[in-house]
N, CA, C and O atoms as a CHARMM CRD file, in Angstrom:
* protein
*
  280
    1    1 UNK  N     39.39700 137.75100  42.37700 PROA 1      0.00000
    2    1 UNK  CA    40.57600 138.54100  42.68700 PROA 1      0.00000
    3    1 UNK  C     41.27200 138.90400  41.38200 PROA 1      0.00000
    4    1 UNK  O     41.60800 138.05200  40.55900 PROA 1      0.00000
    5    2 UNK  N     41.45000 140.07300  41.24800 PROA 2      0.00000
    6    2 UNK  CA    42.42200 140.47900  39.92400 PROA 2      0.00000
    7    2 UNK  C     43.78400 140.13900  40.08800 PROA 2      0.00000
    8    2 UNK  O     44.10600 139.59900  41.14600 PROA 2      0.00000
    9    3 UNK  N     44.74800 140.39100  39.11400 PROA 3      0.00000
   10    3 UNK  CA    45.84600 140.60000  39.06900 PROA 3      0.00000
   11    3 UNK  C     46.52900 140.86300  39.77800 PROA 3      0.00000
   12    3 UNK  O     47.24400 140.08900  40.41500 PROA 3      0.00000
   13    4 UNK  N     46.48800 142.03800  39.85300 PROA 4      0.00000
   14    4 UNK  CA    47.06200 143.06500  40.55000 PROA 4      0.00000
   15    4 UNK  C     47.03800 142.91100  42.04800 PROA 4      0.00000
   16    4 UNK  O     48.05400 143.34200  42.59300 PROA 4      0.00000
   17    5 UNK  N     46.13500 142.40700  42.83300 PROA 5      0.00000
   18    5 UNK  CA    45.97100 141.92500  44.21500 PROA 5      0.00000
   19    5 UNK  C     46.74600 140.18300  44.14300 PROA 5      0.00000
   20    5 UNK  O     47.39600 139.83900  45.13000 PROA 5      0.00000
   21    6 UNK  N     46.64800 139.44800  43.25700 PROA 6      0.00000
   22    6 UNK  CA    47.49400 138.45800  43.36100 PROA 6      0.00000
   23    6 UNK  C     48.93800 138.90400  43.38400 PROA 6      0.00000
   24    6 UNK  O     49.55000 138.77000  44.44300 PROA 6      0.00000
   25    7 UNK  N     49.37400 139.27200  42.63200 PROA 7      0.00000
   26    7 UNK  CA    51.16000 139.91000  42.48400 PROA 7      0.00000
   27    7 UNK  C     51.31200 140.18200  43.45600 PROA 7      0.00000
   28    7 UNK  O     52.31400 139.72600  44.00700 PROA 7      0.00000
   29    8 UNK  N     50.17300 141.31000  44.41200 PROA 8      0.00000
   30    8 UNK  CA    50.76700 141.81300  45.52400 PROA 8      0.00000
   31    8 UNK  C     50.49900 140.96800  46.98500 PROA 8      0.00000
   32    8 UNK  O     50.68600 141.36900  48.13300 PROA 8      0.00000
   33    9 UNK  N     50.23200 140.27500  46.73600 PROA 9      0.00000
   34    9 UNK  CA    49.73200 139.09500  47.57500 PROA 9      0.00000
   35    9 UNK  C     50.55300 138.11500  47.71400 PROA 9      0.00000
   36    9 UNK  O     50.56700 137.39600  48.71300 PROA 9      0.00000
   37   10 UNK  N     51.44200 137.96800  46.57200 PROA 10     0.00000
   38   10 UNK  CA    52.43900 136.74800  45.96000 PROA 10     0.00000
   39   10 UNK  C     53.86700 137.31700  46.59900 PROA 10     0.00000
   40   10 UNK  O     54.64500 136.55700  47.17600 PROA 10     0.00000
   41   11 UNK  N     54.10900 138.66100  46.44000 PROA 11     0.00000
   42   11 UNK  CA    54.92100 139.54800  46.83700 PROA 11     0.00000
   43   11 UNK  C     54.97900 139.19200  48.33100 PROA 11     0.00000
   44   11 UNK  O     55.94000 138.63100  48.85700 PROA 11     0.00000
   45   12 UNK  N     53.90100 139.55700  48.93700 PROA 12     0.00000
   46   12 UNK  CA    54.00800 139.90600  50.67200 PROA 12     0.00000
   47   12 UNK  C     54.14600 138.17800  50.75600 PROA 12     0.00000
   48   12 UNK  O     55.36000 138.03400  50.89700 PROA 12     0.00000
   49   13 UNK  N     53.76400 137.32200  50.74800 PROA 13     0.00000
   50   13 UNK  CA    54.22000 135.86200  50.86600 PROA 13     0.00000
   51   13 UNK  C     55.64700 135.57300  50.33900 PROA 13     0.00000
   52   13 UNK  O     56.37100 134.72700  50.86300 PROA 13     0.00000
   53   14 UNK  N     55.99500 136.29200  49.31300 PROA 14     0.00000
   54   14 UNK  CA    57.57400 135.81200  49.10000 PROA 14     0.00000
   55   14 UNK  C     58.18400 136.54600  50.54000 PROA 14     0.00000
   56   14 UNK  O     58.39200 135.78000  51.48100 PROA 14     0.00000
   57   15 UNK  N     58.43300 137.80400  50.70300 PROA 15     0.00000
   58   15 UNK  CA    58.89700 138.79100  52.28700 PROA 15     0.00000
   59   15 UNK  C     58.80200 138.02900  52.77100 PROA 15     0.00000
   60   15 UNK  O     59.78500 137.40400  53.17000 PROA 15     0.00000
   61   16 UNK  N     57.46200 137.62500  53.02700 PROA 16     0.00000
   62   16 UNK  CA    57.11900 136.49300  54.76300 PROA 16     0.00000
   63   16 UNK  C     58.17900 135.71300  54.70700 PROA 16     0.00000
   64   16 UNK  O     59.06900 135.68700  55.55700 PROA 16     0.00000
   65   17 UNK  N     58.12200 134.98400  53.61500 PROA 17     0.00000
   66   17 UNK  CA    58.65700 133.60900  53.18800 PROA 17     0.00000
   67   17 UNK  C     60.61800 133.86900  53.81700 PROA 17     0.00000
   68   17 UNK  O     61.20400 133.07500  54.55300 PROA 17     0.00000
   69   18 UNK  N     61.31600 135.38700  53.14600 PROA 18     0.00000
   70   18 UNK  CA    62.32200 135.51500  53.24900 PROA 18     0.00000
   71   18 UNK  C     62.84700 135.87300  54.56700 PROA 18     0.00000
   72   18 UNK  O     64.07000 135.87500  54.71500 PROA 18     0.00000
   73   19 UNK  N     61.83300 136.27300  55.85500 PROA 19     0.00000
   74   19 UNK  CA    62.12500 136.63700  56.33500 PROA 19     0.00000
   75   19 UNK  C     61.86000 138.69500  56.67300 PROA 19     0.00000
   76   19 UNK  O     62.06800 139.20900  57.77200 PROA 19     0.00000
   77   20 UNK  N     61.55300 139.19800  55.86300 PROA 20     0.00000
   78   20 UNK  CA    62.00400 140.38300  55.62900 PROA 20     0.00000
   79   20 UNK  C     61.04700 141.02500  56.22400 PROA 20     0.00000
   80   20 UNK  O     61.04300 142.24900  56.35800 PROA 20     0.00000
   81   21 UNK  N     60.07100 140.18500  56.66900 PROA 21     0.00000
   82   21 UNK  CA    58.78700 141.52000  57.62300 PROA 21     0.00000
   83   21 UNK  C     58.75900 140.65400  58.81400 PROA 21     0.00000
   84   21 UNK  O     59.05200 139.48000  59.04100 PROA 21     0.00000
   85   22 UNK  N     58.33300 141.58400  59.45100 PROA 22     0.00000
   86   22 UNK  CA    58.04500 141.35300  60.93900 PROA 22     0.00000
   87   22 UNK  C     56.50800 140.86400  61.26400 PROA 22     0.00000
   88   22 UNK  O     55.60800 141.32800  60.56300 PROA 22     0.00000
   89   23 UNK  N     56.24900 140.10400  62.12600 PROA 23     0.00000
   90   23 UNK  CA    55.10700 139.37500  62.49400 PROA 23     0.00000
   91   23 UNK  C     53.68800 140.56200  62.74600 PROA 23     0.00000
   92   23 UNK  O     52.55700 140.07700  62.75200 PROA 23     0.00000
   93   24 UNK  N     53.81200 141.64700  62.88500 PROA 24     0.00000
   94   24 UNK  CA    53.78400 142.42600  62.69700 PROA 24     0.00000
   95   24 UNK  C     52.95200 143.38600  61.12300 PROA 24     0.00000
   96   24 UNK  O     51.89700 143.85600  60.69700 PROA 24     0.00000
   97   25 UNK  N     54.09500 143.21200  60.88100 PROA 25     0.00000
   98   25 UNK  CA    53.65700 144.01900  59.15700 PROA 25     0.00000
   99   25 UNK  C     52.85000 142.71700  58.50200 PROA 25     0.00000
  100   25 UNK  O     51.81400 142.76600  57.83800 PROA 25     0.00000
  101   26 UNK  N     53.60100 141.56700  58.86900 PROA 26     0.00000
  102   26 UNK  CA    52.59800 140.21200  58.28000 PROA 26     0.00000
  103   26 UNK  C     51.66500 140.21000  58.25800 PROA 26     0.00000
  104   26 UNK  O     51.08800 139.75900  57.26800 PROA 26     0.00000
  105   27 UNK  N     50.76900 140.86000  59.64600 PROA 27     0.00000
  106   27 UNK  CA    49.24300 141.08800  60.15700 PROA 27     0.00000
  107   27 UNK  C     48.77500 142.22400  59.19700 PROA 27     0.00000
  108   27 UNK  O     47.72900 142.18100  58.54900 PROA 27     0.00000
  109   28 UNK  N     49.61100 143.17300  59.18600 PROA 28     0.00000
  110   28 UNK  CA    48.90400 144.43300  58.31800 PROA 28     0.00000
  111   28 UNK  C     48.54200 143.83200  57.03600 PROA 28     0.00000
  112   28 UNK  O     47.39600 143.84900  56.58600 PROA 28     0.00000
  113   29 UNK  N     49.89800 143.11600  56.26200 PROA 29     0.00000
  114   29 UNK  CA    49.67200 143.21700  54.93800 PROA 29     0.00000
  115   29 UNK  C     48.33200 142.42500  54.69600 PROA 29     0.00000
  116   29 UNK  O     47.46400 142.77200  53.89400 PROA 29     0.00000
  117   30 UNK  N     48.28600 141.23700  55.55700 PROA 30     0.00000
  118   30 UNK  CA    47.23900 140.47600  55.26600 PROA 30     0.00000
  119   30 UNK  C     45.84400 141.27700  55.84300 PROA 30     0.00000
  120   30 UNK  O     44.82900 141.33100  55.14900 PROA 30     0.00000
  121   31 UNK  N     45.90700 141.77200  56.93900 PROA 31     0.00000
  122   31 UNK  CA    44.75300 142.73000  56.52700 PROA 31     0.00000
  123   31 UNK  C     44.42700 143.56500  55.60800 PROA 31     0.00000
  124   31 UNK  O     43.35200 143.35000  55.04800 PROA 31     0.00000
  125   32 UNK  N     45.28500 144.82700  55.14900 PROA 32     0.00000
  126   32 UNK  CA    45.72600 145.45200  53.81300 PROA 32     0.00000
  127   32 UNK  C     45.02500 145.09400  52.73400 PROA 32     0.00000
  128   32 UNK  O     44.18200 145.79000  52.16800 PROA 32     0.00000
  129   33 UNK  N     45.54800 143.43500  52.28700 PROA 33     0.00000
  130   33 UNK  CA    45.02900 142.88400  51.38300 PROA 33     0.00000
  131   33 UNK  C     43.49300 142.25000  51.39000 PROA 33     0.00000
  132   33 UNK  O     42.90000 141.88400  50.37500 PROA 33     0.00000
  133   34 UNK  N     43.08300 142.20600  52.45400 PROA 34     0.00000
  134   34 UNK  CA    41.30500 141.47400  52.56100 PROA 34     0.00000
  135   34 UNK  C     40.89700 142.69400  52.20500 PROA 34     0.00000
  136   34 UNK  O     40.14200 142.68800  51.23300 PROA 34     0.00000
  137   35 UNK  N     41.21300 144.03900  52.79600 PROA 35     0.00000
  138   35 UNK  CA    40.42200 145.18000  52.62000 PROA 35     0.00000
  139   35 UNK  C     40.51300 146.06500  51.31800 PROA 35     0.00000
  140   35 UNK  O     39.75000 146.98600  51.02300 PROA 35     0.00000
  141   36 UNK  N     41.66900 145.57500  50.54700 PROA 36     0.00000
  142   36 UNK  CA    41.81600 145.94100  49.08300 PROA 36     0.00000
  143   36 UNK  C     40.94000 145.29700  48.48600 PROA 36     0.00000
  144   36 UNK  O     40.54100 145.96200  47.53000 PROA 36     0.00000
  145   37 UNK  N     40.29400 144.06400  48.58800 PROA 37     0.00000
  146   37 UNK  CA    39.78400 142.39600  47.76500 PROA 37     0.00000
  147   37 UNK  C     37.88700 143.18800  48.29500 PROA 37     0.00000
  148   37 UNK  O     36.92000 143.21200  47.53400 PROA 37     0.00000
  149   38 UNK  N     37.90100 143.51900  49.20500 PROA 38     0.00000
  150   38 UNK  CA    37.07800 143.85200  49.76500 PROA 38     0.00000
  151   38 UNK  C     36.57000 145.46600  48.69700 PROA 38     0.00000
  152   38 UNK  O     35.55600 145.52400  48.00100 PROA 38     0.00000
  153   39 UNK  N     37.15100 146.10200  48.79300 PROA 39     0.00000
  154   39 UNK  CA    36.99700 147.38500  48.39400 PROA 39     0.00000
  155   39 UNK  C     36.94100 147.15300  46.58300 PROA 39     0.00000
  156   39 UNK  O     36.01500 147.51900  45.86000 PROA 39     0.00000
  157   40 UNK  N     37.89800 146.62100  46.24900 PROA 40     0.00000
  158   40 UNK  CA    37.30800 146.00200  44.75900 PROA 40     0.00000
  159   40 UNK  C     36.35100 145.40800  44.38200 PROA 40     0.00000
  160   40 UNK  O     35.91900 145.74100  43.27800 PROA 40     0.00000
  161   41 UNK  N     35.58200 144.21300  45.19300 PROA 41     0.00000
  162   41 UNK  CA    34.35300 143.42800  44.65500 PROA 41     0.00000
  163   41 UNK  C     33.04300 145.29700  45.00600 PROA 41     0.00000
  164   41 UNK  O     32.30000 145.83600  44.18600 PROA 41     0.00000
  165   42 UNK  N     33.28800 145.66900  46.35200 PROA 42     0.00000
  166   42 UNK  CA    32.37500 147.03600  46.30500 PROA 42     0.00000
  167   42 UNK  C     32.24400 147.76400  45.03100 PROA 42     0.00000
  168   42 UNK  O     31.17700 148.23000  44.63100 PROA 42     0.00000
  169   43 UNK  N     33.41000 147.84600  44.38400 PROA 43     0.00000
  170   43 UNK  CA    33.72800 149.11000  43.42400 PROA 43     0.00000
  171   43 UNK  C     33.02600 148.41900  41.85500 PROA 43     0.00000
  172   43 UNK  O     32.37300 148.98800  40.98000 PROA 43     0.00000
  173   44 UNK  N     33.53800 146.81500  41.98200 PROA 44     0.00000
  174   44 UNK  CA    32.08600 145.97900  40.70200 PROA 44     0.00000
  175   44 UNK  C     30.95500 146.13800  40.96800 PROA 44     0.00000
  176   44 UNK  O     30.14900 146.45100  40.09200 PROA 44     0.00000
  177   45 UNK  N     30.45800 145.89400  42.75700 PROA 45     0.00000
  178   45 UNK  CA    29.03300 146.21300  42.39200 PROA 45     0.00000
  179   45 UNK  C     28.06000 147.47500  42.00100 PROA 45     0.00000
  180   45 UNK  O     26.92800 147.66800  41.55600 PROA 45     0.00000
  181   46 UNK  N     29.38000 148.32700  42.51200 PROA 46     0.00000
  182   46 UNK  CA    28.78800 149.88000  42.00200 PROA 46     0.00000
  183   46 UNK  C     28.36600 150.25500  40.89900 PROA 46     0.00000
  184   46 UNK  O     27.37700 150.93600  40.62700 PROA 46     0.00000
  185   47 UNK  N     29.33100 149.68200  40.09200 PROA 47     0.00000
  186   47 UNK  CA    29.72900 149.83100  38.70900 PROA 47     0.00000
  187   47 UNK  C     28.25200 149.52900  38.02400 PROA 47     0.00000
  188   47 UNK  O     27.61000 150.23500  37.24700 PROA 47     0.00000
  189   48 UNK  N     27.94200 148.23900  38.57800 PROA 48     0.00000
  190   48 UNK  CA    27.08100 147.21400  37.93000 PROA 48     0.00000
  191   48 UNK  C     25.63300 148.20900  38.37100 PROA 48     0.00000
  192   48 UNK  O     24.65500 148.29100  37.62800 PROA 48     0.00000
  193   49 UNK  N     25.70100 148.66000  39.22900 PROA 49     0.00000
  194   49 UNK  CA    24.36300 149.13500  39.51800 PROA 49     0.00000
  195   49 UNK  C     24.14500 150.28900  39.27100 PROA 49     0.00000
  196   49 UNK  O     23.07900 150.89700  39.37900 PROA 49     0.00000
  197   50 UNK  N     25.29500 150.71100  38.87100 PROA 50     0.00000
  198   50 UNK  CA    25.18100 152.62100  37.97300 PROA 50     0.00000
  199   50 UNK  C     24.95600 152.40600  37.17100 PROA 50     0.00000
  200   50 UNK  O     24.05000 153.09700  36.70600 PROA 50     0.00000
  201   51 UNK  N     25.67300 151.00700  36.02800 PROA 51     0.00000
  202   51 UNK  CA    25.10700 151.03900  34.92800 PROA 51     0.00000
  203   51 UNK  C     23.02700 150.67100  34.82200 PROA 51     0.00000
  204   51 UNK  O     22.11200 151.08400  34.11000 PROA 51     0.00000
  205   52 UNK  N     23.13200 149.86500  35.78100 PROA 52     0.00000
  206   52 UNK  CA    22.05500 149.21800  35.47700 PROA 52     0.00000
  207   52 UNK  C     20.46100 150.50500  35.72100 PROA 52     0.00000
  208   52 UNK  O     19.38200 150.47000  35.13100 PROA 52     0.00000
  209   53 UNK  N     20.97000 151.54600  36.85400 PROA 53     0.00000
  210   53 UNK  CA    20.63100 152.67800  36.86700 PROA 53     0.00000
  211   53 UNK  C     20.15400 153.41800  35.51700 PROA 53     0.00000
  212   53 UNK  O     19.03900 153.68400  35.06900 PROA 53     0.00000
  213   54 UNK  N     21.45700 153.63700  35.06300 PROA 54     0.00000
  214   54 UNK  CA    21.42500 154.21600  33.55000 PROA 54     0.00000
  215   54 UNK  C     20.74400 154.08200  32.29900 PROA 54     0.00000
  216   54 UNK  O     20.28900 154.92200  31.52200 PROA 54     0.00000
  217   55 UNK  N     20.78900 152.39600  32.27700 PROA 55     0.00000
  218   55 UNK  CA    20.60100 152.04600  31.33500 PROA 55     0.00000
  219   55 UNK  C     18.90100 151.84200  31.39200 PROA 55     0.00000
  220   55 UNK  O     18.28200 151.57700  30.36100 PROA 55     0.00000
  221   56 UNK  N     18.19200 152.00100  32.77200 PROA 56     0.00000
  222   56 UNK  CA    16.92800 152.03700  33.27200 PROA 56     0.00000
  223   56 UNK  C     15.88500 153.14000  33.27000 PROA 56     0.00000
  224   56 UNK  O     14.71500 153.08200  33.64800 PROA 56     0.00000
  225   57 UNK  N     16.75900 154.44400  32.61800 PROA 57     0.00000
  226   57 UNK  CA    16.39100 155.88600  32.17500 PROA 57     0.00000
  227   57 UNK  C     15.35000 155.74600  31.04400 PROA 57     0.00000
  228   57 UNK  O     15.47900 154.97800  30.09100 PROA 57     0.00000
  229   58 UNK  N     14.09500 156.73900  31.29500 PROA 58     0.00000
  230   58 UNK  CA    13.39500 156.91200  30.23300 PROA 58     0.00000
  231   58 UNK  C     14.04700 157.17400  28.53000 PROA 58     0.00000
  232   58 UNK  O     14.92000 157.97600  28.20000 PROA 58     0.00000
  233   59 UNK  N     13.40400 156.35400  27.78700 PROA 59     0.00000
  234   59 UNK  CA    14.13600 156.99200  26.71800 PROA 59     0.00000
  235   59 UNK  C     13.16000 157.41300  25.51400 PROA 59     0.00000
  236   59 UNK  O     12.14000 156.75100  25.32500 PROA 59     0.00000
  237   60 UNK  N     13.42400 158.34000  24.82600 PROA 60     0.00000
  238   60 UNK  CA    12.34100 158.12500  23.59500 PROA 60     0.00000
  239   60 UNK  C     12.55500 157.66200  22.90600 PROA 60     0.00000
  240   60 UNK  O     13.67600 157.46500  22.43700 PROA 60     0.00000
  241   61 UNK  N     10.84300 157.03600  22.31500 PROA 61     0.00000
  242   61 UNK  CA    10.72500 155.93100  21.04800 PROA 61     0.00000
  243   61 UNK  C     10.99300 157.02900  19.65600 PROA 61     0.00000
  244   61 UNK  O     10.81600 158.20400  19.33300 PROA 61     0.00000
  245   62 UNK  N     11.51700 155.79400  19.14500 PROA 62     0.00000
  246   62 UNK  CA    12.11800 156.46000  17.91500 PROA 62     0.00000
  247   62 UNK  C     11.09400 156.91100  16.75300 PROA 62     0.00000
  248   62 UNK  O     11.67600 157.07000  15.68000 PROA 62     0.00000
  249   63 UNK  N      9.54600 157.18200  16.70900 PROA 63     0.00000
  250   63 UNK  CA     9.06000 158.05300  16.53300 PROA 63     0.00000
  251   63 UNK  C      9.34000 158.95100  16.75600 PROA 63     0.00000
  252   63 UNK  O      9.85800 159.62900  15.86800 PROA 63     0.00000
  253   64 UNK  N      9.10600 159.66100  18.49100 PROA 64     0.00000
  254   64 UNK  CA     9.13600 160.29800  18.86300 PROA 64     0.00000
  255   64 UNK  C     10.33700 161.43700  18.53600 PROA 64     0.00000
  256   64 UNK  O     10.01400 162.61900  18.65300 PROA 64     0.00000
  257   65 UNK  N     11.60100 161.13600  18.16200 PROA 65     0.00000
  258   65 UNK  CA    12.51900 161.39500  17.98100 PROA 65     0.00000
  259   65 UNK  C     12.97000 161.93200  16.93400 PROA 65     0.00000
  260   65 UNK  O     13.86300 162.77500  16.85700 PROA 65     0.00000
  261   66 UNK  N     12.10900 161.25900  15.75400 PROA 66     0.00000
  262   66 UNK  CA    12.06600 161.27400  14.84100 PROA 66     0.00000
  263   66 UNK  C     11.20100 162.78000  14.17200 PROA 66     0.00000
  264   66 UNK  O     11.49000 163.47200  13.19600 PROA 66     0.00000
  265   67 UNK  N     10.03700 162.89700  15.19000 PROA 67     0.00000
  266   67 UNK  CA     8.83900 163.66700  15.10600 PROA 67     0.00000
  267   67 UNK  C      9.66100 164.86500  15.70500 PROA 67     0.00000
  268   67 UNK  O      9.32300 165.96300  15.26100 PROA 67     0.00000
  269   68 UNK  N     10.65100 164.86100  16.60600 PROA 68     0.00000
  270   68 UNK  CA    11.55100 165.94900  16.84300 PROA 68     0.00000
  271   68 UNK  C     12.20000 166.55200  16.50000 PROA 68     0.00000
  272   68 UNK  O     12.28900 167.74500  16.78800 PROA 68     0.00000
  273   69 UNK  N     13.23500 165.62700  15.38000 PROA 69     0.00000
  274   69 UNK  CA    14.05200 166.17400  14.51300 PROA 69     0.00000
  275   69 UNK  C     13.55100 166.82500  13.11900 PROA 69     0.00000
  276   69 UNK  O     14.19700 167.58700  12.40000 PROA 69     0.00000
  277   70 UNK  N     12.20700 166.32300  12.91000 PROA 70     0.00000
  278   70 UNK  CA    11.94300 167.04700  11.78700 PROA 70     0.00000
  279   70 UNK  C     11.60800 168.85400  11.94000 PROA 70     0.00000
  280   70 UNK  O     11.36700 169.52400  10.93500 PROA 70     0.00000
């Protein structure tokens, strides 16, 4: 979990805590928040597998490259 989902996580538990949401919004936020936590670990594995995509591209040997630029 990052940061940024803790704070806001820490946040909706202080509300609860004060009173200030309804049993109600309590349910949302805590759903809200699985599906943010949720949608972030998705958005690492993407990441991880575009790069790994990428970095899996033919490339030329540096002969070859070499034999090009001249």
């Amino acid at each position: 979990m990052n940061d940024t989902i803790v704070n806001l996580a820490n946040q909706a538990r202080k509300l609860e805590e004060e009173g200030q949401l309804s049993p109600d919004a309590v349910s949302l936020v805590k759903h809200l928040l699985e599906e943010l936590e949720l949608v972030t670990r998705q958005n690492v594995n993407l990441r991880k597998a575009a790069l790994q995509a990428s970095s899996k591209q033919a490339r030329m040997s540096s002969k070859l490259k070499d034999a090009l630029m001249e």
